[in-house]
DSSP file (Angstrom, degrees, kcal/mol; ACC not computed):
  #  RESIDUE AA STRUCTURE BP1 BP2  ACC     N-H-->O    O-->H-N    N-H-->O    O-->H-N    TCO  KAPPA ALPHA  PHI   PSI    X-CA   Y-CA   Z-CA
    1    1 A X     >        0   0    0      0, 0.0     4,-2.0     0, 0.0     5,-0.3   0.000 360.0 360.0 360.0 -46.2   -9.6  -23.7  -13.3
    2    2 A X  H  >  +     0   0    0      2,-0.2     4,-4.3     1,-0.2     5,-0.2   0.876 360.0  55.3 -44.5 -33.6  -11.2  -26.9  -14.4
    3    3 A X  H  >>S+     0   0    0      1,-0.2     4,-0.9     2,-0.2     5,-0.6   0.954 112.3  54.3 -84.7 -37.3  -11.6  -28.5  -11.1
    4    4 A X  H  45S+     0   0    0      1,-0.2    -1,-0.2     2,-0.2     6,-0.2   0.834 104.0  43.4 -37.5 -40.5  -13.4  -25.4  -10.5
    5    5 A X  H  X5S+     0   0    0     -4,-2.0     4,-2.9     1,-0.2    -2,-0.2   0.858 116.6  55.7 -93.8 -40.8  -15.7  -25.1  -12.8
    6    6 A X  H  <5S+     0   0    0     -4,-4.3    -1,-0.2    -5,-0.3    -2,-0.2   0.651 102.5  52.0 -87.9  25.2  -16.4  -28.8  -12.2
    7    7 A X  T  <5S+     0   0    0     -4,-0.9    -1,-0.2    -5,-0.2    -2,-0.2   0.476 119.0  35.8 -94.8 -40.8  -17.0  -28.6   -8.9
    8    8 A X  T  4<S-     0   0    0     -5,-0.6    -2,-0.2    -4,-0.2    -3,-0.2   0.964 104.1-126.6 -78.1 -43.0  -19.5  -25.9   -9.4
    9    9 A X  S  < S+     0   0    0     -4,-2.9     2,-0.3     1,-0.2    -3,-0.2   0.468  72.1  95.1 102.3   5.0  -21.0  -27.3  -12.8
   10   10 A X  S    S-     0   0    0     -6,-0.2     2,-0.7    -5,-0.2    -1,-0.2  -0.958  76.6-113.4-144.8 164.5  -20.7  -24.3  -15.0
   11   11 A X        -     0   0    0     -2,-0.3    15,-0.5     1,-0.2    14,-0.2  -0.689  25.1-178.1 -97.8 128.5  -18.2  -23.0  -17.3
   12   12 A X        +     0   0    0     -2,-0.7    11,-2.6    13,-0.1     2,-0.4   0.823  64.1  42.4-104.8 -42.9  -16.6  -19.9  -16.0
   13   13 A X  E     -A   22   0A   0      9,-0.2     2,-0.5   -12,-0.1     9,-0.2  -0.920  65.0-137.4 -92.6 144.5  -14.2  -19.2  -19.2
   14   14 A X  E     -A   21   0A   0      7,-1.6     7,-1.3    -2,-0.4     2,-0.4  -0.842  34.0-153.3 -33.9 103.3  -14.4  -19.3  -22.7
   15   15 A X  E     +A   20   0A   0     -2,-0.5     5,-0.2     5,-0.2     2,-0.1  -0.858  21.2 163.8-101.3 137.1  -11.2  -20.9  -24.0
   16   16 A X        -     0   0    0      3,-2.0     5,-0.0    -2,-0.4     0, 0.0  -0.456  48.9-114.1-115.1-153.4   -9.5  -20.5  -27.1
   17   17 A X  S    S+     0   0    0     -2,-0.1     3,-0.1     3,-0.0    -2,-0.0   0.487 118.8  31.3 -95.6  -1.2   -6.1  -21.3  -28.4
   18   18 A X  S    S+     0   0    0      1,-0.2     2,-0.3     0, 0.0    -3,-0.0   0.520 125.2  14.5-109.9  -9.4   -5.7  -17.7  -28.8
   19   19 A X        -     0   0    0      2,-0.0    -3,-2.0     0, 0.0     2,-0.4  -0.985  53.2-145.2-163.6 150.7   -7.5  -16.0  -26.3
   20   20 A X  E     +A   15   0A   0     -2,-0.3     2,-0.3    -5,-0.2    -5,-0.2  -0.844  20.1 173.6-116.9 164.9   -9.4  -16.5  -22.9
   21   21 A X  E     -A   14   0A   0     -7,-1.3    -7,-1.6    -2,-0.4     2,-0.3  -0.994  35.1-113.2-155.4 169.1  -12.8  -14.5  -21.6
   22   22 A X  E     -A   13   0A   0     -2,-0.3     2,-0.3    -9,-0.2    -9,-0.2  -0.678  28.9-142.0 -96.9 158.2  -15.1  -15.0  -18.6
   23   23 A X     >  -     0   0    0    -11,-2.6     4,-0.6    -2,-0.3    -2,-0.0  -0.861  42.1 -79.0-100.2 154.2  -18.5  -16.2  -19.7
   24   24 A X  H >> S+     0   0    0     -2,-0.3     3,-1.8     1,-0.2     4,-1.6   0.800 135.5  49.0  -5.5 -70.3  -21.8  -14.4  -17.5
   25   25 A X  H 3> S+     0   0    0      1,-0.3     4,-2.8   -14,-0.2     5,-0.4   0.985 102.6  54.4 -72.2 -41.7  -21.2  -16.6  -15.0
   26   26 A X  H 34 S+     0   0    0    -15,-0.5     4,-0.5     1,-0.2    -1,-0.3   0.617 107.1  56.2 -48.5 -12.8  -17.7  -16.1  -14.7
   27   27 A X  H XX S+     0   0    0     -3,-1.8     4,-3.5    -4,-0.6     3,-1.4   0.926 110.6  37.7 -38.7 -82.4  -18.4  -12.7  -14.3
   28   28 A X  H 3X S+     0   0    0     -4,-1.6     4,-0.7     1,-0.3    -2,-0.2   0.481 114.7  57.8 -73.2   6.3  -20.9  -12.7  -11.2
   29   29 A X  H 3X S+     0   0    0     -4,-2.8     4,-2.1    -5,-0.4    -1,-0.3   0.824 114.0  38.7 -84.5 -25.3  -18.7  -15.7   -9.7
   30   30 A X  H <> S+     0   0    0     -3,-1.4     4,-1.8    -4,-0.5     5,-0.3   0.963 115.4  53.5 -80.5 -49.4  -15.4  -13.1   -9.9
   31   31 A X  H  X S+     0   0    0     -4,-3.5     4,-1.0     1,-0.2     3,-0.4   0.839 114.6  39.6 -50.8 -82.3  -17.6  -10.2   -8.7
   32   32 A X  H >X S+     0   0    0     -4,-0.7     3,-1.7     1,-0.3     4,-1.6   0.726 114.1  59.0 -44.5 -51.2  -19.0  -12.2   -5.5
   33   33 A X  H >X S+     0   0    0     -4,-2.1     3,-2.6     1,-0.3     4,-0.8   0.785 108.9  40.3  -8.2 -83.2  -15.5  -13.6   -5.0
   34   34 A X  H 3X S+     0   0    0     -4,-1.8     4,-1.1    -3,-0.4    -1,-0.3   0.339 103.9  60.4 -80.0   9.9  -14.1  -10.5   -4.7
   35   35 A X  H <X S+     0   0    0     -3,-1.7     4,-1.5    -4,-1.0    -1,-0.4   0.819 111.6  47.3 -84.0 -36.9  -16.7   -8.8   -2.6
   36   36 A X  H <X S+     0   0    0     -3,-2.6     4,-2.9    -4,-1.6    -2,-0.2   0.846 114.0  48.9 -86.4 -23.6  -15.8  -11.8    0.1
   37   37 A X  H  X S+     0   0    0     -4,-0.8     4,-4.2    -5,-0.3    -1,-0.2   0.972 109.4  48.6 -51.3 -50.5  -12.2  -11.1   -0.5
   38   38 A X  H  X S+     0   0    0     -4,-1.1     4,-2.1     2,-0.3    -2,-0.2   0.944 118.1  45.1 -51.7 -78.2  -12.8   -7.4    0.0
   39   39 A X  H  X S+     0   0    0     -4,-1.5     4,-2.7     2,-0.2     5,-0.3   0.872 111.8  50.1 -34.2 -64.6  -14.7   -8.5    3.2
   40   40 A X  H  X S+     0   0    0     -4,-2.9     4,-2.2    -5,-0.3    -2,-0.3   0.989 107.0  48.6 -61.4 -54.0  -12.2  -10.9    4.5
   41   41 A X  H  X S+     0   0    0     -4,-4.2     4,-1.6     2,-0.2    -2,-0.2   0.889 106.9  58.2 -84.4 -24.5   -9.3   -9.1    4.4
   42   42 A X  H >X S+     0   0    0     -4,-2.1     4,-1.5     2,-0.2     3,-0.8   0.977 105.4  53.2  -8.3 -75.1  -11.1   -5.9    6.3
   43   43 A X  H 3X S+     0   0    0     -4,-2.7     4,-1.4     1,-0.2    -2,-0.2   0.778 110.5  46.7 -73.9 -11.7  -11.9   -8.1    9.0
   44   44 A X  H 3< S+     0   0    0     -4,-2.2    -1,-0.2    -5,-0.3    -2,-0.2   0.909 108.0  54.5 -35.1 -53.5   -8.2   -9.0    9.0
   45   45 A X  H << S+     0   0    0     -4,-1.6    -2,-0.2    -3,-0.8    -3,-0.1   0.554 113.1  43.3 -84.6 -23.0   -7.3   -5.7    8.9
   46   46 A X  H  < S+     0   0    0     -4,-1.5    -1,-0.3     1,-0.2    -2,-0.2   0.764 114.3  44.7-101.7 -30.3   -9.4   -5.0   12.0
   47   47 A X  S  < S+     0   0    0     -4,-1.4     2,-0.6    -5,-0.1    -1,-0.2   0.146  84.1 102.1-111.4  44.2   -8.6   -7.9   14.2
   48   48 A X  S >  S-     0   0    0      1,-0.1     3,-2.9    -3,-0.1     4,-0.3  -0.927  81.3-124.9-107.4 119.0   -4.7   -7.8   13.7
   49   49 A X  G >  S+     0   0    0     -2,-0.6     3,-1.7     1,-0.3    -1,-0.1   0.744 105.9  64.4 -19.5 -51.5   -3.1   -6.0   17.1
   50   50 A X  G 3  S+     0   0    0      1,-0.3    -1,-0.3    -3,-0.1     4,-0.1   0.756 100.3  48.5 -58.0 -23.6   -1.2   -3.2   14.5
   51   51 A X  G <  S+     0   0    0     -3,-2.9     2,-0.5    -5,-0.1    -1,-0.3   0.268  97.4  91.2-111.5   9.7   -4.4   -1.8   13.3
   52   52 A X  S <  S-     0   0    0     -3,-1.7     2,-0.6    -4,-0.3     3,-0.1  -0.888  86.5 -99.0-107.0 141.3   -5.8   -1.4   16.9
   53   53 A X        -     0   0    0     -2,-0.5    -3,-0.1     1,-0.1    -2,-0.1  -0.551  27.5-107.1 -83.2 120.1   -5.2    1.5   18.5
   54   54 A X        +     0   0    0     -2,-0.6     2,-0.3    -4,-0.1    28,-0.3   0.187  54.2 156.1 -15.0 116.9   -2.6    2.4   21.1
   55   55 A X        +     0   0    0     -3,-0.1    28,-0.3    25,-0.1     2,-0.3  -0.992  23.7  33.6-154.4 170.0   -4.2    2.6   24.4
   56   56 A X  E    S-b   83   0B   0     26,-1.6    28,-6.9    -2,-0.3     2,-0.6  -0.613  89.8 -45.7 101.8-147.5   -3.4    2.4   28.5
   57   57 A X  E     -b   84   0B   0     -2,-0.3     2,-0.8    26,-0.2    28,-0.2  -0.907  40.0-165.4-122.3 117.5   -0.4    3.3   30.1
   58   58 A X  E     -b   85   0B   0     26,-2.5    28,-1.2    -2,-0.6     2,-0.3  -0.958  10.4-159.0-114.3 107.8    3.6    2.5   29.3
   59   59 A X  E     -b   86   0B   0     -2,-0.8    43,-0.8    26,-0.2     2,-0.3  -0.790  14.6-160.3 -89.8 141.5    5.8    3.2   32.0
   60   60 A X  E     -b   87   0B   0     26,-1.6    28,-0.6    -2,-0.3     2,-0.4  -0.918  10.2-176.3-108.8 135.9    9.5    3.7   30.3
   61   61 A X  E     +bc  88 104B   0     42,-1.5    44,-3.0    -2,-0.3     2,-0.3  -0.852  24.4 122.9-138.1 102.6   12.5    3.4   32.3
   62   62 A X  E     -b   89   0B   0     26,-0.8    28,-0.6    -2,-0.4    44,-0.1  -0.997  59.6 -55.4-147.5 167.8   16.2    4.1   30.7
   63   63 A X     >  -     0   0    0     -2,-0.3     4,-0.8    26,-0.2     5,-0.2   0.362  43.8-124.8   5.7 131.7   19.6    6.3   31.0
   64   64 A X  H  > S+     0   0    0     25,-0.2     4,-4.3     3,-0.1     5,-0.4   0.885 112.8  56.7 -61.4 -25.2   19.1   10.0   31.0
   65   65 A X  H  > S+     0   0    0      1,-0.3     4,-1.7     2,-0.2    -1,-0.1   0.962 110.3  37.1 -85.1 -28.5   21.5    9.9   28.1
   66   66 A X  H  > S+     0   0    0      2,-0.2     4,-1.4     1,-0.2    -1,-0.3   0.636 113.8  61.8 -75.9  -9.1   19.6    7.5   25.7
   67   67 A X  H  X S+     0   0    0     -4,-0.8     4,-1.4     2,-0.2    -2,-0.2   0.831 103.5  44.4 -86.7 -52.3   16.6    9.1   27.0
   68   68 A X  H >X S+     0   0    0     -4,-4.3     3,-0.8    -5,-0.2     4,-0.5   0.987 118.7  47.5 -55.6 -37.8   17.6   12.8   25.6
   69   69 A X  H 3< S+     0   0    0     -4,-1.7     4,-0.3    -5,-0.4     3,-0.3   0.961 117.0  40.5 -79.4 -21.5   18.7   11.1   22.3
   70   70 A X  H 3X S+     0   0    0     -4,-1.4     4,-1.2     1,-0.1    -1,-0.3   0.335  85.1 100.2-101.1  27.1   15.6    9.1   22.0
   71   71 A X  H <X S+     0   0    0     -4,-1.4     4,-1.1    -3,-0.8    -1,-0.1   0.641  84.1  48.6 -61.3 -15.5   13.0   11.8   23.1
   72   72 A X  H  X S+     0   0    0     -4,-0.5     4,-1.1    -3,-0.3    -1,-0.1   0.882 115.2  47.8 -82.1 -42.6   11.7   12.9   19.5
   73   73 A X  H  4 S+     0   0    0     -4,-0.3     3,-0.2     1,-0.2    -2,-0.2   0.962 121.0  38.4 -31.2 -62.3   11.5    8.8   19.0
   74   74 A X  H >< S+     0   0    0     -4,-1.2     3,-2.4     1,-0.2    -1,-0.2   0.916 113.2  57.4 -71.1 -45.4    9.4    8.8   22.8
   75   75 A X  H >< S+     0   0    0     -4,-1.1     3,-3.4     1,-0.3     4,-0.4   0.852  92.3  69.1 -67.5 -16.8    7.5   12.0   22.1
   76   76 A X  G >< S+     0   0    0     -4,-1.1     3,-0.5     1,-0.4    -1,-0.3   0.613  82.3  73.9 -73.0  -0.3    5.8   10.7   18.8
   77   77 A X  G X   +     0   0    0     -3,-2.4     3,-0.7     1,-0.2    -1,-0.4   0.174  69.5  86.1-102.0   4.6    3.9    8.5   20.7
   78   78 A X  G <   +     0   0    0     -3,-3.4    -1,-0.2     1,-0.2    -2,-0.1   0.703  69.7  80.2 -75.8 -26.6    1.7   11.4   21.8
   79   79 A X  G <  S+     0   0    0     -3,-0.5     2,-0.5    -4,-0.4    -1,-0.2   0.753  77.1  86.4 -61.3 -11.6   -0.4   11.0   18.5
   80   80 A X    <   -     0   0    0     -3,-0.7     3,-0.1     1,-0.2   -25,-0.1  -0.811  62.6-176.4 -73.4 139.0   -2.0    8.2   20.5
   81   81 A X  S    S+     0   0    0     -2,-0.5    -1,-0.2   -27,-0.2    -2,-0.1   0.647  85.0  44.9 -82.8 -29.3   -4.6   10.0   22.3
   82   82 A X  S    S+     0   0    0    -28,-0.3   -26,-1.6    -3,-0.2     2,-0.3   0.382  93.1  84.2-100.6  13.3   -5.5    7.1   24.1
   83   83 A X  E     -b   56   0B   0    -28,-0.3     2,-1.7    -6,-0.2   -26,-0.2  -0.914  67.0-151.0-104.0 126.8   -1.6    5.6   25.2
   84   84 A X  E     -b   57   0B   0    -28,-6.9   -26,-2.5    -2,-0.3     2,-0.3  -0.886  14.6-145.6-117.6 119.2   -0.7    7.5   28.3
   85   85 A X  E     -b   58   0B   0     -2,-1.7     2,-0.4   -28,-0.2   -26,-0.2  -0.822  15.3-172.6 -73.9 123.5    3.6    7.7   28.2
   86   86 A X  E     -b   59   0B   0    -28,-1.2   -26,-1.6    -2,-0.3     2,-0.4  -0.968  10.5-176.9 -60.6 100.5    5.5    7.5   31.5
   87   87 A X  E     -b   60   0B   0     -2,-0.4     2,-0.3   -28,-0.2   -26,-0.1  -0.938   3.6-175.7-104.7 137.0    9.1    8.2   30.6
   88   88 A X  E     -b   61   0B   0    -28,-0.6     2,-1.2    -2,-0.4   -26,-0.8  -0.793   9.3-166.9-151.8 116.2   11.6    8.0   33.4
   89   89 A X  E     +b   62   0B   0     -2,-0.3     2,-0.5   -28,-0.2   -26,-0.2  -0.575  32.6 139.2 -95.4 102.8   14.8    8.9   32.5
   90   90 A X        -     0   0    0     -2,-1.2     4,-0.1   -28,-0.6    -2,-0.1  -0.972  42.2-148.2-148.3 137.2   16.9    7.7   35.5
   91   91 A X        +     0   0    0     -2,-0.5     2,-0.3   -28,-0.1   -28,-0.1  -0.080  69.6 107.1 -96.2  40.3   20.7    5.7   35.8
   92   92 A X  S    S-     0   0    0    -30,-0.1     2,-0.6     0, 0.0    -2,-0.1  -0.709  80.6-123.7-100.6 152.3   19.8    4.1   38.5
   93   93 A X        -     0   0    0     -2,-0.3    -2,-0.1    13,-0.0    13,-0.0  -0.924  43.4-171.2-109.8 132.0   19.1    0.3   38.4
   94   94 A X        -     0   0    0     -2,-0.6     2,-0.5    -4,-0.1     3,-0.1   0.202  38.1 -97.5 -92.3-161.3   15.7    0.3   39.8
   95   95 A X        -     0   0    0      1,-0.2    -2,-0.0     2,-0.1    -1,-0.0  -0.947  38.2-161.9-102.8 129.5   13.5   -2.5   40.9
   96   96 A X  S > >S+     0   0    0     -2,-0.5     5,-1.3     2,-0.1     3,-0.8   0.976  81.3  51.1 -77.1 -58.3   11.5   -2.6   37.5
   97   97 A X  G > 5S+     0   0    0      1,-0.3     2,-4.5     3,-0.2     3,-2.7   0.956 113.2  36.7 -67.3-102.2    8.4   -4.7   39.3
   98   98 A X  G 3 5S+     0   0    0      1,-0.3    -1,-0.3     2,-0.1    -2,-0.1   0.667 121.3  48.7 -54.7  -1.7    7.5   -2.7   42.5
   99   99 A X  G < 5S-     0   0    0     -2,-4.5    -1,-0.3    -3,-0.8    -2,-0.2   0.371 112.4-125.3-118.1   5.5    8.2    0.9   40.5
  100  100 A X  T < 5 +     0   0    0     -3,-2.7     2,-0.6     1,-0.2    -3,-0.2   0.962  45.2 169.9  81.9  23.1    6.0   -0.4   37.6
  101  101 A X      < -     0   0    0     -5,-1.3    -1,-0.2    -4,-0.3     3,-0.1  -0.856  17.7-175.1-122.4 134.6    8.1   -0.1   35.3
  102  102 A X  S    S+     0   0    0    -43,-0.8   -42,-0.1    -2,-0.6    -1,-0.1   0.397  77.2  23.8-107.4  -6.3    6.7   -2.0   31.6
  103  103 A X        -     0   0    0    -44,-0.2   -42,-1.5    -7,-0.1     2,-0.3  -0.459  68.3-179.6 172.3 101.0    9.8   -1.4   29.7
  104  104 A X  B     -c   61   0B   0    -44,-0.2     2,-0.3    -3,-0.1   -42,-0.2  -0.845  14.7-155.5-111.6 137.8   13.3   -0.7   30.6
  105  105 A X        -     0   0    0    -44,-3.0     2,-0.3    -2,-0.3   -42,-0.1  -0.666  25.4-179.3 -89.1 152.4   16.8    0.1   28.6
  106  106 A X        -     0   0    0     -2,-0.3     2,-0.7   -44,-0.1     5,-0.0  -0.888  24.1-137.6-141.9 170.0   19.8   -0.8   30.4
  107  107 A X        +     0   0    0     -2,-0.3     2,-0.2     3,-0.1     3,-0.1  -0.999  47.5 129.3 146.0  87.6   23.5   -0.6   29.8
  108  108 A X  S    S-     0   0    0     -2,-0.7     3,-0.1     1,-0.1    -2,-0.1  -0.953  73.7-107.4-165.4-170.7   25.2   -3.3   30.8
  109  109 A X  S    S-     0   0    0      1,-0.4     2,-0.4    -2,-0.2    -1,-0.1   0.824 110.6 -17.8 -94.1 -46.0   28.0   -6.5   30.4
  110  110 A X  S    S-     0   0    0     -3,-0.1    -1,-0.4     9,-0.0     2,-0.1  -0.985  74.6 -94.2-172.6 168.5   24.5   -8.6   30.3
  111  111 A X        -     0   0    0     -2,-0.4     2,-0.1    -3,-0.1     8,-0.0  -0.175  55.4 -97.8 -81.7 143.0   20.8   -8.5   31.1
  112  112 A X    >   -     0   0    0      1,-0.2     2,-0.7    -2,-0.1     3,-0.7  -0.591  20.9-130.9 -86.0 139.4   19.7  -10.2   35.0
  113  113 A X  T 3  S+     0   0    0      1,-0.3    -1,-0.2    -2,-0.1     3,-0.1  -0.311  97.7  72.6 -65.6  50.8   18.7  -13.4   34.9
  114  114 A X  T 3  S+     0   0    0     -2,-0.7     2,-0.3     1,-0.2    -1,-0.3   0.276  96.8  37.7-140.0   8.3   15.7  -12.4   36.9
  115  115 A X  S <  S-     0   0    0     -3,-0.7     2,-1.2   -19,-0.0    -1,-0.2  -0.890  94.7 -89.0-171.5 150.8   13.7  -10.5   34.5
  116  116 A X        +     0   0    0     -2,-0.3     2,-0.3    -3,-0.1    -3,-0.1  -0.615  59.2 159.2 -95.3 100.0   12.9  -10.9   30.9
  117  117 A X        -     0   0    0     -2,-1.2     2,-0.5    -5,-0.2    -6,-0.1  -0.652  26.6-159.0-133.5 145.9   15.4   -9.1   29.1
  118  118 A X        -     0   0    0     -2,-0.3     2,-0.3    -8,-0.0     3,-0.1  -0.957  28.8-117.6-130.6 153.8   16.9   -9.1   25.5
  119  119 A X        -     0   0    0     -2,-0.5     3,-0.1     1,-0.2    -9,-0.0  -0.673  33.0-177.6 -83.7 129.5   20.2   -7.8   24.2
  120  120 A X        -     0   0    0     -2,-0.3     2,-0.3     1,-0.3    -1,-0.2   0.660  68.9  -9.1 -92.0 -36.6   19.2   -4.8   21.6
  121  121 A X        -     0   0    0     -3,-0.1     2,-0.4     2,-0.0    -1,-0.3  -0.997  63.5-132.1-166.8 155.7   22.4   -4.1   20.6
  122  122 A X        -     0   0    0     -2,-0.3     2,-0.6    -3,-0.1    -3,-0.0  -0.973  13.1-165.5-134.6 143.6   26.6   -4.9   21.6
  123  123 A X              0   0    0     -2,-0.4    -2,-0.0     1,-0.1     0, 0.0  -0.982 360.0 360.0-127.9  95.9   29.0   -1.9   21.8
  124  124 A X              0   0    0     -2,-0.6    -1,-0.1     0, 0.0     0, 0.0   0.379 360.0 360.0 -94.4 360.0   33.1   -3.5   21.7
């Protein structure tokens, strides 16, 4: 707090050995502060990918059977107005690239090297 107030030049508390208080200025320097805080973290809030709203098209591709058990999961995604859902629930192994396909589950010993694929989960 010192190098603060001497960097600006003005004394921003009152100190005692019992007690501390903001003086005038230290007042309007916490008020402006936090009006840029207030400010800054808004425009965080606005350019971080989570606060932007779902939009385009997700083609889905997995098992019919993990597709009935995750369809209330699938369906909730309808509160986007602006994400248009393509679920296609098919046990077939497809070509994911010519069918479109932006995100596929699969069932298997291990993902093809040919595609970029991560293990969710291991079943013994």
């Amino acid at each position: 707090m010192a190098a603060l107030e001497a960097d600006l030049g003005v004394v921003l508390l009152h100190r005692t050995t019992r007690a501390m208080a903001l003086t005038e200025e230290g007042q309007r320097y916490l008020q402006q502060v936090r009006q840029l805080l207030y400010a800054m973290e808004e425009l965080e809030q606005q350019l971080r990918p989570a606060s932007q709203p779902l939009q385009g098209k997700l083609h889905i591709q997995l098992p019919s059977g993990l597709g009935q058990r995750f369809m209330p999961q699938l369906l909730a995604f309808q509160q986007h107005s602006a994400l248009r859902l393509e679920v296609a629930l098919d046990d077939r192994l497809s070509d994911l690239i010519s069918e479109g396909v932006d995100v596929a589950i699969r069932l298997s010993e291990a993902p093809p090297a040919s595609l970029a694929a991560r293990t969710l989960a291991k079943q013994d």
